[in-house]
C-alpha positions in Angstrom: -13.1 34.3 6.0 -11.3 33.9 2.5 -7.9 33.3 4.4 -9.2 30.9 6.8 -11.1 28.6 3.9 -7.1 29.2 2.2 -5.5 28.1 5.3 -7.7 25.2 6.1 -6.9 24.1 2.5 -3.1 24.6 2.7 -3.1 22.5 5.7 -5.3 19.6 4.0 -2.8 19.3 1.5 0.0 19.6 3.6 -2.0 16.5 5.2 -2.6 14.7 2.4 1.0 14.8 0.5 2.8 13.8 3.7 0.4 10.5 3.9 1.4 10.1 0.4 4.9 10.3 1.2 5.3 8.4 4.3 3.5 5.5 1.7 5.4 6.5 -0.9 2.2 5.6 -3.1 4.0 7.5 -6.0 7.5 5.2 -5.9 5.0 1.8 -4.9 2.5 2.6 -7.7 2.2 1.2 -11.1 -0.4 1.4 -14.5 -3.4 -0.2 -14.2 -4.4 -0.8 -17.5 -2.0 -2.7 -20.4 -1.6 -0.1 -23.4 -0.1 1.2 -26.3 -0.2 4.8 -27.3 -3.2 5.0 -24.5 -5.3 2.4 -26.3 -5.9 0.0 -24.0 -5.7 -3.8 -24.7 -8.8 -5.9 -24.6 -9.3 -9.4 -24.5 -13.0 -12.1 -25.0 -13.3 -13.6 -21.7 -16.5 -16.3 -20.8 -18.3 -19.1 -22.4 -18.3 -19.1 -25.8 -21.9 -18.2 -26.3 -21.7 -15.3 -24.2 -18.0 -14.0 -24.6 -17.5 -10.6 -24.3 -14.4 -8.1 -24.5 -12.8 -7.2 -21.4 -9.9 -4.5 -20.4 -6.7 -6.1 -19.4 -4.6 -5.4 -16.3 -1.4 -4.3 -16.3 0.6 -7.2 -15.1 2.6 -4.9 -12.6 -0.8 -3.7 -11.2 -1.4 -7.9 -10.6 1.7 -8.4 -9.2 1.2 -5.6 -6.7 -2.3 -7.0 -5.4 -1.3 -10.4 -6.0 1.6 -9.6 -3.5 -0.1 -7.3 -0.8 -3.0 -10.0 -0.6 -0.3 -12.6 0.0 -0.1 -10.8 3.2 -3.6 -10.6 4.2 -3.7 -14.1 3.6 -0.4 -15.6 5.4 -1.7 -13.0 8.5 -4.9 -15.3 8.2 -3.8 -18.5 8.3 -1.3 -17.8 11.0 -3.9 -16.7 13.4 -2.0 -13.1 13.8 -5.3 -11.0 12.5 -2.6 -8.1 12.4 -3.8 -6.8 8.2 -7.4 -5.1 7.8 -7.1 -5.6 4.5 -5.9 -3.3 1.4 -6.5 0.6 0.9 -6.4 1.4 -3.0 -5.8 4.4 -4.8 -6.6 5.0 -8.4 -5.3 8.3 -9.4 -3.5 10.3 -12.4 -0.1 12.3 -11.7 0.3 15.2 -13.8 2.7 18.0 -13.2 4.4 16.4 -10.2 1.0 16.0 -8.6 -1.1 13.0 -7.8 -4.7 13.5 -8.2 -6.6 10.9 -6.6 -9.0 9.4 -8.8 -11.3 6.8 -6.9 -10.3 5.1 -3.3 -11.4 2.0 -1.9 -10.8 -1.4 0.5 -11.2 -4.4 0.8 -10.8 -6.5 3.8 -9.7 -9.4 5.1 -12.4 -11.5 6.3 -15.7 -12.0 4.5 -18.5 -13.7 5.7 -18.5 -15.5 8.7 -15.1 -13.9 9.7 -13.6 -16.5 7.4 -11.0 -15.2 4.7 -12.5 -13.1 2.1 -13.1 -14.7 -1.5 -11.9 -11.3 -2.9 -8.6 -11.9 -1.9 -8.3 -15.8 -2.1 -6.6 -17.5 -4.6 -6.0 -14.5 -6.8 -3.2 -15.7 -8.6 -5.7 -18.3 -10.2 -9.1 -16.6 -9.8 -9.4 -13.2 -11.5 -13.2 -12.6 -11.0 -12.9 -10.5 -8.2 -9.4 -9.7 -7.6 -9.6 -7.8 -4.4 -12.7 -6.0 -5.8 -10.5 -5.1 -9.5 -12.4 -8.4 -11.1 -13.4 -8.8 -14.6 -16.9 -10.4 -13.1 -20.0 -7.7 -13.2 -20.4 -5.5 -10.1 -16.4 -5.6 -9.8 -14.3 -2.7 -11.3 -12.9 -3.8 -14.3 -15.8 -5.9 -15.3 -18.5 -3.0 -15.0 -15.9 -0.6 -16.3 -15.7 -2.7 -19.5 -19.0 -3.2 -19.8 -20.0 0.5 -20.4 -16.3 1.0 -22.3 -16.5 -1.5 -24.6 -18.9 -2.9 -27.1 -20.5 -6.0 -26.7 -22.1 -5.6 -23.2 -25.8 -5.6 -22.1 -27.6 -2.6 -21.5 -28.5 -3.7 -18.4 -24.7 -4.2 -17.3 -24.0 -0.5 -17.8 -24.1 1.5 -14.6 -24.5 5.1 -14.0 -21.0 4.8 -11.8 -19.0 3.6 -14.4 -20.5 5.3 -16.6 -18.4 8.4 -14.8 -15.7 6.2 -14.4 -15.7 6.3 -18.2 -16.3 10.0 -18.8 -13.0 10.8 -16.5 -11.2 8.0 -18.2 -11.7 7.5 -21.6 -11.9 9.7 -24.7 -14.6 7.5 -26.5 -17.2 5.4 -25.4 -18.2 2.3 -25.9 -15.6 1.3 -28.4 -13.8 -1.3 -29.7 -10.6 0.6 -29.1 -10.5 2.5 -26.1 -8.1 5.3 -25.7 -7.0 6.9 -22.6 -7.2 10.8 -21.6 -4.4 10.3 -19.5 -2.2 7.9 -18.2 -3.7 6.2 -15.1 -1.8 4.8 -11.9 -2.7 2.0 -8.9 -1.2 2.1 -5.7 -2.3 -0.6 -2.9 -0.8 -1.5 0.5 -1.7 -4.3 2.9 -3.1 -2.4 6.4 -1.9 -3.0 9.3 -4.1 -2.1 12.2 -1.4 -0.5 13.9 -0.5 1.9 10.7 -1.4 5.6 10.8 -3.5 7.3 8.1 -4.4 10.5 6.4 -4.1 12.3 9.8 -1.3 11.7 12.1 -2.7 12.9 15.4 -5.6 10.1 15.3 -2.1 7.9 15.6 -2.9 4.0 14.4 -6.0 4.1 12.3 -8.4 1.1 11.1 -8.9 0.2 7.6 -12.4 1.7 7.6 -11.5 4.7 9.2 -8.6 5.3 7.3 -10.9 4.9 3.3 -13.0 7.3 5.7 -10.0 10.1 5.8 -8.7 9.7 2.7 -11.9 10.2 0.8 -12.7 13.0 3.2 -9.4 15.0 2.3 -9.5 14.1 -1.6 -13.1 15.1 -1.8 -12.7 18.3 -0.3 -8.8 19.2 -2.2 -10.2 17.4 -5.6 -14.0 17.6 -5.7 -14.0 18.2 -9.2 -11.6 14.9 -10.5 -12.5 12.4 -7.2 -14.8 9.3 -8.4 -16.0 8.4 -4.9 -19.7 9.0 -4.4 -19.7 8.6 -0.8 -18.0 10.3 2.1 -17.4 13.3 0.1 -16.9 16.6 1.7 -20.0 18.4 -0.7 
């Protein structure tokens, strides 16, 4: 029984590294957060009677959504529909080894089947930001908002309140360090691209954040941020 659970988890990472590879989400990836010395930098964003400090992107990690969306959104407007959306991947690499740290989408068309306003206009609008926003209920905003001083109570969310546990050494703070060095990768899906496993052949956006959550779940149950579709 022992060597079947072993060989079942030999082949899932077999699996798993050859998706990353065929992406090359190591070579494509880049920092998501702007730091020095792991202390990341912060910046007052709002109104001025209700500013409040903020993580900043890297700018390498907006240039990389900034340019896959430009895809999503030139597929859009030309009436080819060919781009789901984007798969993300937030994940540390230690020792040669990418360990996924939270996986998520977001796709192409919003409500109405019109062009979604997480992905519109990014280069000007950065309040959603293909779902990496500094506005609440998107990740950097609720991330900051239990990471750094200055938030409401009721902004602070149990999720990102693990987010911050796996991320950050201190919390909330006024100068948040880092545990680790932490990476993005995204990519612009093509409904004709194949996912986590290669026999399924081309795999949807949905299906595909299906797999890959699946696989990371059950190789990295102990470091994965996903709360649902987890292999428990």
């Amino acid at each position: 029984m022992e060597s079947k659970i072993l060989d079942n988890h030999l082949y899932k990472k077999k699996v798993w590294d050859s998706f990353l590879n065929r992406h090359k989400v190591v070579e494509c990836s880049t920092e998501l957060f702007t730091h020095e010395g792991g202390i990341c930098s912060t910046a007052f964003k709002g109104r001025m009677n209700s500013r409040r400090p903020f993580l900043i992107r890297n700018p390498s990690m907006e240039s990389l959504i900034i340019d896959q969306a430009a895809l999503l959104e030139s597929s859009f407007h030309s009436g080819s529909g060919n781009y789901d959306g984007l798969i993300y991947l937030m994940f540390s690499f230690e020792k040669g080894e990418v360990v996924p740290l939270y996986i998520g989408k977001t796709e192409t068309l919003g409500k109405n089947q019109n062009l979604s306003e997480n992905i519109r206009n990014l280069k000007a609008n950065k309040g959603k930001f293909a779902r990496w926003g500094d506005g609440y209920q998107y990740h950097i905003g609720d991330l900051s908002a239990v990471v750094l001083k200055g938030h409401s109570v009721d902004k602070k969310s149990t999720k990102y309140t693990d987010w911050a546990e796996t991320l950050f050494l201190d919390y909330p703070t006024d100068n948040p360090k880092l545990r680790r060095p932490i990476r993005f990768w995204c990519k612009a899906w093509q409904s004709g691209d194949v996912g986590v496993w290669e026999d399924f052949g081309s795999t949807s956006l949905t299906f595909l954040e299906y797999q890959m959550i699946g696989v990371a779940s059950s190789l990295y149950p102990d470091d994965l941020l996903n709360r649902e579709g987890q292999n428990r």
